[in-house]
C-alpha positions as CSV (number, residue, x, y, z in Angstrom):
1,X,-22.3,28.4,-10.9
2,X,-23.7,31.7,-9.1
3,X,-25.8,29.3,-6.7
4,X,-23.2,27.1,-6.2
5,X,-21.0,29.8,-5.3
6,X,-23.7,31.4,-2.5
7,X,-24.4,28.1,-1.2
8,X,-20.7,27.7,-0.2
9,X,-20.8,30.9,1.6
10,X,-23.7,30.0,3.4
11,X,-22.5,26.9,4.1
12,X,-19.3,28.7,5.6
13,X,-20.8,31.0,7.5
14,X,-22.3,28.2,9.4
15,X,-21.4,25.8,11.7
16,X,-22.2,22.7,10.8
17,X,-22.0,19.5,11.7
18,X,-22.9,15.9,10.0
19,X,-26.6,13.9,11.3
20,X,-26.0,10.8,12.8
21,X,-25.1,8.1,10.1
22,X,-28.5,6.6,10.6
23,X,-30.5,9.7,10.1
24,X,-28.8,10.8,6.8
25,X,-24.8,11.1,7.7
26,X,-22.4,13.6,6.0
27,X,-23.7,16.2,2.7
28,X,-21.8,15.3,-0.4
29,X,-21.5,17.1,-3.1
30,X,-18.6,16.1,-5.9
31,X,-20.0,18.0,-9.0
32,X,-16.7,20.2,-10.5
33,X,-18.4,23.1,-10.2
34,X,-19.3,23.0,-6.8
35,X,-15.8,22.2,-6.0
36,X,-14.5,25.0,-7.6
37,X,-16.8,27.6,-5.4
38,X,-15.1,25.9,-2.7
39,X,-11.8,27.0,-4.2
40,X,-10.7,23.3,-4.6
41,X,-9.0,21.9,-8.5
42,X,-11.9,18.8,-9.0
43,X,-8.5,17.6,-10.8
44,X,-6.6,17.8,-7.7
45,X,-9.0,16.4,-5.7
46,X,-9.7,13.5,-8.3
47,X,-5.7,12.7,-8.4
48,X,-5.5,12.6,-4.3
49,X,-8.1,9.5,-4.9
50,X,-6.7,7.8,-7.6
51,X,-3.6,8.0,-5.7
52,X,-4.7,5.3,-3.6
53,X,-5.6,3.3,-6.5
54,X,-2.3,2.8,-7.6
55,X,-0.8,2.1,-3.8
56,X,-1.0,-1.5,-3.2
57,X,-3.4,-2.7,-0.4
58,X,-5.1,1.0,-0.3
59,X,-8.7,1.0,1.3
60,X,-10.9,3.5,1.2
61,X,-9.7,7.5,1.2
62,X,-12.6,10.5,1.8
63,X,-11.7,14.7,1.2
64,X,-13.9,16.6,3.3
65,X,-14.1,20.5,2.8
66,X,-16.0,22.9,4.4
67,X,-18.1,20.1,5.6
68,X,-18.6,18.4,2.7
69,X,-17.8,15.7,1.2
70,X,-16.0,16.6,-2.2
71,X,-14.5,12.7,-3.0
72,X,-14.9,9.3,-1.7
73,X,-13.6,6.2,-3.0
74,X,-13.5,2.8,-1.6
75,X,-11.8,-0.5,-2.7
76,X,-14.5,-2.4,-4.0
77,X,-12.5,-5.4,-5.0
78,X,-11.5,-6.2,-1.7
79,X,-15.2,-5.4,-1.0
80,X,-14.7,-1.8,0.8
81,X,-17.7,0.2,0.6
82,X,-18.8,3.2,3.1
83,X,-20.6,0.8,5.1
84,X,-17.8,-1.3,6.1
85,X,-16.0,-1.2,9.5
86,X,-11.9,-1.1,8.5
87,X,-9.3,-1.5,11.5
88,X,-7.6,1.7,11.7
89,X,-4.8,0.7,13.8
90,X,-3.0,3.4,16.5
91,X,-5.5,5.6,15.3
92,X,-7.2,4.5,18.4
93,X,-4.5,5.9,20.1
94,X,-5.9,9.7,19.4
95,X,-9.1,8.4,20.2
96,X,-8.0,7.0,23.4
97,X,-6.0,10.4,24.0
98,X,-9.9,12.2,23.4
99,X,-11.8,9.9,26.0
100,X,-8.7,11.1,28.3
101,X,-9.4,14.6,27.8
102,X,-13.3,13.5,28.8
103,X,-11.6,12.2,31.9
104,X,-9.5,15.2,32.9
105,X,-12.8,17.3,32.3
106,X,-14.9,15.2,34.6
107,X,-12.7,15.3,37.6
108,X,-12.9,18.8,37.3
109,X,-16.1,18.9,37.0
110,X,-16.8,16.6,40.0
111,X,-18.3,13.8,37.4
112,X,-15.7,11.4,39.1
113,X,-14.1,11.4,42.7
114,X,-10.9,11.9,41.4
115,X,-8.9,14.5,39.7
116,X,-6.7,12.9,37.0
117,X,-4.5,15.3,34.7
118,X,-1.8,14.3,32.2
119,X,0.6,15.3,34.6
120,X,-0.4,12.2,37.1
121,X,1.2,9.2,37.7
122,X,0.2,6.5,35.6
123,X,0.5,3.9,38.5
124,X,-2.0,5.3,40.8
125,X,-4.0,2.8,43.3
126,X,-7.1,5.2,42.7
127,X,-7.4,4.3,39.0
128,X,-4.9,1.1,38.2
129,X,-4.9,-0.9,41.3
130,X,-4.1,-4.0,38.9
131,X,-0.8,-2.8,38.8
132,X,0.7,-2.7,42.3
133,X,3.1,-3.9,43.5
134,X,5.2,-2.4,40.6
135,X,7.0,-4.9,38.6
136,X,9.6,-2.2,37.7
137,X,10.0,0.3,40.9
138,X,10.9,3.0,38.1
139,X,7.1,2.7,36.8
140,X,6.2,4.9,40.0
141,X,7.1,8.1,37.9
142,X,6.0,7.0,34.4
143,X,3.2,10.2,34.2
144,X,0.4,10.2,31.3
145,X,2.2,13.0,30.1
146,X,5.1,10.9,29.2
147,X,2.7,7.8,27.9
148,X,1.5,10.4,25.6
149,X,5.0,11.2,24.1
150,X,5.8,7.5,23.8
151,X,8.8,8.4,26.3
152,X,7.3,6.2,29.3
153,X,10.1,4.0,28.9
154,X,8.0,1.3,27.8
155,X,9.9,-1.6,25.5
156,X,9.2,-0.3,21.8
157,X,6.8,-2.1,19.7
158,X,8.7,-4.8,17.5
159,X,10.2,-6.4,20.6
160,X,6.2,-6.6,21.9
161,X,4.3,-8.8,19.9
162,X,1.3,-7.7,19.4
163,X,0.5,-11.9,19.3
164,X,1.4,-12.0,22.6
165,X,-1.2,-9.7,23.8
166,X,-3.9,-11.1,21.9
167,X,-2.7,-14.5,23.7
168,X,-3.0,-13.4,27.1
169,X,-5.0,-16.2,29.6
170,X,-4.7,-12.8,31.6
171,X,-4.5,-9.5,29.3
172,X,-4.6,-7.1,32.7
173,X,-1.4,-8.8,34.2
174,X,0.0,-8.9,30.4
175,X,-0.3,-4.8,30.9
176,X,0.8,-4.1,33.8
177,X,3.9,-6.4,33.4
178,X,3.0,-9.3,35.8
179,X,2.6,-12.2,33.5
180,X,5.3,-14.1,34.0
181,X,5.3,-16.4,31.0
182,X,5.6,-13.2,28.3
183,X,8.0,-10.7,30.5
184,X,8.3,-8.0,27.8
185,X,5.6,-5.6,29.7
186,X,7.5,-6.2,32.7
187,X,10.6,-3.9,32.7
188,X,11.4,-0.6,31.4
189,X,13.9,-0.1,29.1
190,X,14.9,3.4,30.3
191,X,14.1,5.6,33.1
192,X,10.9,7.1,32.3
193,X,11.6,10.7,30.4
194,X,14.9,9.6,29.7
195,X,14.7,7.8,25.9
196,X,18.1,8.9,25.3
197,X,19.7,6.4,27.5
198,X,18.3,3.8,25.2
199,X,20.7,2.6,22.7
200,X,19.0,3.5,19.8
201,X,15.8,5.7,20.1
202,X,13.7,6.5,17.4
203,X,13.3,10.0,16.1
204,X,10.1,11.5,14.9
205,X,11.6,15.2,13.8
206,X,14.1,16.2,16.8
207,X,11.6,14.4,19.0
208,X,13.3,11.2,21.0
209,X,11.3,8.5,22.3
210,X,10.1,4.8,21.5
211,X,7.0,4.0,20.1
212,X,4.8,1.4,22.5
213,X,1.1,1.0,23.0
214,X,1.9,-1.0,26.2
215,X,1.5,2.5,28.0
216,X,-2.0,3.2,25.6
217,X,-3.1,0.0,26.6
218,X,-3.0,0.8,30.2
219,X,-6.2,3.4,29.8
220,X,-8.8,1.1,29.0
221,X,-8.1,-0.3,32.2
222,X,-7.9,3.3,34.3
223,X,-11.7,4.2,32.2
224,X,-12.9,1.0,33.4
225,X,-11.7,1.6,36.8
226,X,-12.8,5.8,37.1
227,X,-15.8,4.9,35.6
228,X,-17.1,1.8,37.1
229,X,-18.0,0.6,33.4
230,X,-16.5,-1.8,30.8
231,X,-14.3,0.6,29.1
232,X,-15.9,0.5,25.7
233,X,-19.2,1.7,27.3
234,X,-17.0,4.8,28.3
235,X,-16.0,5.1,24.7
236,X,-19.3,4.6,23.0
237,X,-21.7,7.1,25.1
238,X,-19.3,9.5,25.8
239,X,-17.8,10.1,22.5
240,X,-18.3,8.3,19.6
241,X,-22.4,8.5,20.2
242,X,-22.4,11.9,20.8
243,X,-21.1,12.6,17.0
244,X,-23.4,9.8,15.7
245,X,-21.2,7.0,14.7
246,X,-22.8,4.2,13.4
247,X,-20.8,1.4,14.9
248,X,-17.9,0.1,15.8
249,X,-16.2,-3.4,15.8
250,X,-13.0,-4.5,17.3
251,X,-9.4,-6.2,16.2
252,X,-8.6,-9.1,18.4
253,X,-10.2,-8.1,21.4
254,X,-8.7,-8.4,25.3
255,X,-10.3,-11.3,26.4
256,X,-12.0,-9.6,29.7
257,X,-15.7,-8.6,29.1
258,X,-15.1,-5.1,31.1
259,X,-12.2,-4.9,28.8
260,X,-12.6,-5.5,25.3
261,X,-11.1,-2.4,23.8
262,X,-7.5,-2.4,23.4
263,X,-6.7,1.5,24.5
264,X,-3.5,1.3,22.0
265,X,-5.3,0.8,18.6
266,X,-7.9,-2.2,18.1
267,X,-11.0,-0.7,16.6
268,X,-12.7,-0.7,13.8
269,X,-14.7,1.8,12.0
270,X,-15.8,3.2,8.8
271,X,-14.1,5.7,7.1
272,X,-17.2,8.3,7.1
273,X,-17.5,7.7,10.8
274,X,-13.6,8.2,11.1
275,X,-14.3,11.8,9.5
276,X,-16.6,12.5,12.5
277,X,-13.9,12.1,14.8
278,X,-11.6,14.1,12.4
279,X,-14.6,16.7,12.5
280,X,-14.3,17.0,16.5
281,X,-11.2,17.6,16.2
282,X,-10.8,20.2,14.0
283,X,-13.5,22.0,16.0
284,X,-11.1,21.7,19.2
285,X,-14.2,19.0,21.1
286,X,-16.9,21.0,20.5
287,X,-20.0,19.1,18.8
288,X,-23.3,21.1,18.2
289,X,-22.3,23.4,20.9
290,X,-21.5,21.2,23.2
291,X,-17.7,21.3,24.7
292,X,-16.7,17.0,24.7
293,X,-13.6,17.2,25.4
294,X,-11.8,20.5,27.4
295,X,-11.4,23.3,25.1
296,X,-8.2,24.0,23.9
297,X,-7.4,20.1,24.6
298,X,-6.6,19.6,20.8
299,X,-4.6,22.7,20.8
300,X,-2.2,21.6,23.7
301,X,-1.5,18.8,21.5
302,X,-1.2,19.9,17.9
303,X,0.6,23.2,18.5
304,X,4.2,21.3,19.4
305,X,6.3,18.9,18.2
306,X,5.7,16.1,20.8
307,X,3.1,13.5,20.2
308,X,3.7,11.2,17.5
309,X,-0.1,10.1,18.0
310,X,-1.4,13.7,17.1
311,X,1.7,15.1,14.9
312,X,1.9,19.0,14.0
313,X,3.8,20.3,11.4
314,X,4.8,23.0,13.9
315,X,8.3,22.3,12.8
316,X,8.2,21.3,9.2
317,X,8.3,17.8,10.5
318,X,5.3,17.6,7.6
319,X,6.9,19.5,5.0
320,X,8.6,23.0,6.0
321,X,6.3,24.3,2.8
322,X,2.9,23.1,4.0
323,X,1.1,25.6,6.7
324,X,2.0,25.0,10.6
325,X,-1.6,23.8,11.4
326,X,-1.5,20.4,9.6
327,X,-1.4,17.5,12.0
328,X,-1.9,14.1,11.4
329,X,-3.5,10.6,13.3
330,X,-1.9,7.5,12.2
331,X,-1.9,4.0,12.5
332,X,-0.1,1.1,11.2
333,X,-0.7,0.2,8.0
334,X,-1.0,3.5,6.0
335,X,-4.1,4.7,8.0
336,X,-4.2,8.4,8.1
337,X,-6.0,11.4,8.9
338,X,-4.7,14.8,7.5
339,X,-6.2,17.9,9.3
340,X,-6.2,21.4,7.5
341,X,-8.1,23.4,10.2
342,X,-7.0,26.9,8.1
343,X,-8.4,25.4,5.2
344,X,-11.5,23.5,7.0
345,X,-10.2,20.5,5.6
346,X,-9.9,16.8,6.6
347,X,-8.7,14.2,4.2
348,X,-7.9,9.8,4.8
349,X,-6.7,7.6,3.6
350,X,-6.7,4.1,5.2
351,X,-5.0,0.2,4.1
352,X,-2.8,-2.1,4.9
353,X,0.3,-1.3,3.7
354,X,3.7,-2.5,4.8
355,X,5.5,0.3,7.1
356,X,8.7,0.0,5.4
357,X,6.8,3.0,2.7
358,X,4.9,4.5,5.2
359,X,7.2,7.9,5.5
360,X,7.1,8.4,1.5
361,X,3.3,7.7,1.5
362,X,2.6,10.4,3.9
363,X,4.9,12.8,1.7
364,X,2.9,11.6,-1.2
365,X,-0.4,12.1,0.9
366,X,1.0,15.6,2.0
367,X,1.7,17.3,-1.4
368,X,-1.5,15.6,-3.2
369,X,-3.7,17.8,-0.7
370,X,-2.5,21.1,-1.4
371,X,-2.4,20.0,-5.0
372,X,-6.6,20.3,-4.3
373,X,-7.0,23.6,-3.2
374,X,-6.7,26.4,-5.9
375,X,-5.7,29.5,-4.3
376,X,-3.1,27.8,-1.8
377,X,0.4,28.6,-2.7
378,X,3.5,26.7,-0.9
379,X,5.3,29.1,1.9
């Protein structure tokens, strides 16, 4: 118990990060004991994973504290295992928003010959030339910023079938709104900034806007263009190989070679390799003292209200009892990742559950991680 207890502190006083998957991955360590030195309840911890054995269509789910993995569990009768590449949805959507960071960085770096910020224009001839002439003249003030917030004006997702896309003869003109057999990418439904004029916006907290990953989508195509690479290139060595992922696979891929990745959600991953990401993020880009995305890029996001993609308990939209610092990635189907950074916790869940339940799974998600830890009290 003593050494258990010294080991955590070392392992505290340490930065550390995981090996690459293929040269020995994350530690683990899920003896009770062990736990407890990390002041986590094995009991807690053990009920946030069986949790997900009793939700219908639950994946895979991994606690990660202090580094280390405490509990792991995997579907194995739908063949889950830690090996195995699961579609995490508009998670790819805080992915995307990290290889935008990378972007912003490299123009001020002078890596590219442009300076891009998320206060550009989204339709900008130096990065989306695809898109011009406009096919709404109100898509000249749609800014990243506002893609971001889901407030582009973009039509909202269930009148954009996601079928469509994945039907596209021509995927770039079905983004950019000039396919004119499926016209739902074509016009705005709203000024851009302005989701209140919509008859019925959607609400996340006080935050108004409509959820789309038409604007998402659109990056793939500015990386490709910045870059001069297929997109997922971009994505691969400038991200996800730099925190030693072991793979990835893709969901109904665009059907252009330079394309592949669909910027709004589309990948697939393992669950261990989805911690790394989680991992990044928690330490604000920084990966074995190297600074991948801006620093204080994770901040800018999870310290307000605004993005649905990267959402912060700032306001209690989480649970006004839970500390301010939790935020959360999600993606359709019950895929989330819960970041504690004052408690150097991560914890996911992923599935495929219907969305009806999504809001009382997160709640149920929520409390069952401060159920783990055994000095936290509610505020």
């Amino acid at each position: 118990m003593i050494f258990m207890a010294l080991l955590a502190l070392t392992s505290c006083s340490e930065t550390y990060y995981p090996e690459p998957e293929n040269d020995g991955g994350w530690r683990k360590n899920t003896d009770p004991d062990f736990l407890i030195s990390l002041d986590l309840n094995p009991k807690g911890v053990s009920n946030f994973l069986a949790y997900n054995l009793q939700v219908e269509d639950s994946t895979s789910a991994i606690v990660i504290k202090d580094g280390w993995i405490v509990g792991e569990w995997y579907a194995k009768k739908k063949k889950i295992s830690k090996d195995k590449k699961i579609y995490v949805a508009s998670v790819g959507k805080s992915i995307a928003l990290a290889c935008f960071g990378i972007a912003v960085k490299d123009g001020g770096d002078g890596r590219i010959p442009v300076k891009i910020k998320r206060s550009s224009k989204l339709y900008d001839k130096r990065w989306i030339a695809e898109g011009f002439p406009l096919s709404d003249p109100r898509k000249r003030d749609i800014t990243f910023e506002q893609v971001f917030r889901h407030t582009a004006g973009f039509a909202p997702e269930g009148t954009v079938k996601r079928e469509l896309r994945d039907q596209q003869a021509d995927y770039i003109a079905w983004v950019v709104g000039h396919d004119s057999q499926y016209p739902q990418t074509r016009d705005l439904v709203y000024a851009p900034g302005q989701p209140e004029e919509y008859p019925e916006p959607e609400h996340w907290g006080e935050q108004l806007g409509l959820y789309s990953s038409v604007g998402f989508a659109h990056l793939s195509l500015i990386f490709n263009q910045l870059y001069g690479m297929p997109a997922v290139e971009f994505l691969w060595n400038r991200l996800l190989k730099k925190i030693g992922f072991s793979g990835i696979d893709f969901y109904r891929p665009p059907s252009p070679p330079e394309i592949k990745w669909f910027s709004g959600g589309g990948l697939k991953m393992t669950t261990r390799d989805l911690a790394r990401f989680g991992f990044l993020m928690m330490h604000d880009g920084d990966w074995k003292g190297e600074q991948i995305l801006p620093k204080g890029w994770v901040q800018s996001f999870v310290t307000t209200p605004y993005y649905p993609n990267l959402r912060s308990n700032v306001d209690g939209y989480l649970h006004d009892q839970f500390p301010k610092d939790i935020y959360r990635m999600f993606g359709s189907g019950g895929n989330f990742v819960f970041i504690v950074p004052s408690l150097n916790l991560i914890a996911i869940r992923t599935g495929h559950n219907d969305n009806f339940f999504l809001e009382r799974l997160q709640r149920d998600l929520v409390r069952r991680i401060f159920d783990m830890h055994l000095s936290y009290r509610p505020l």
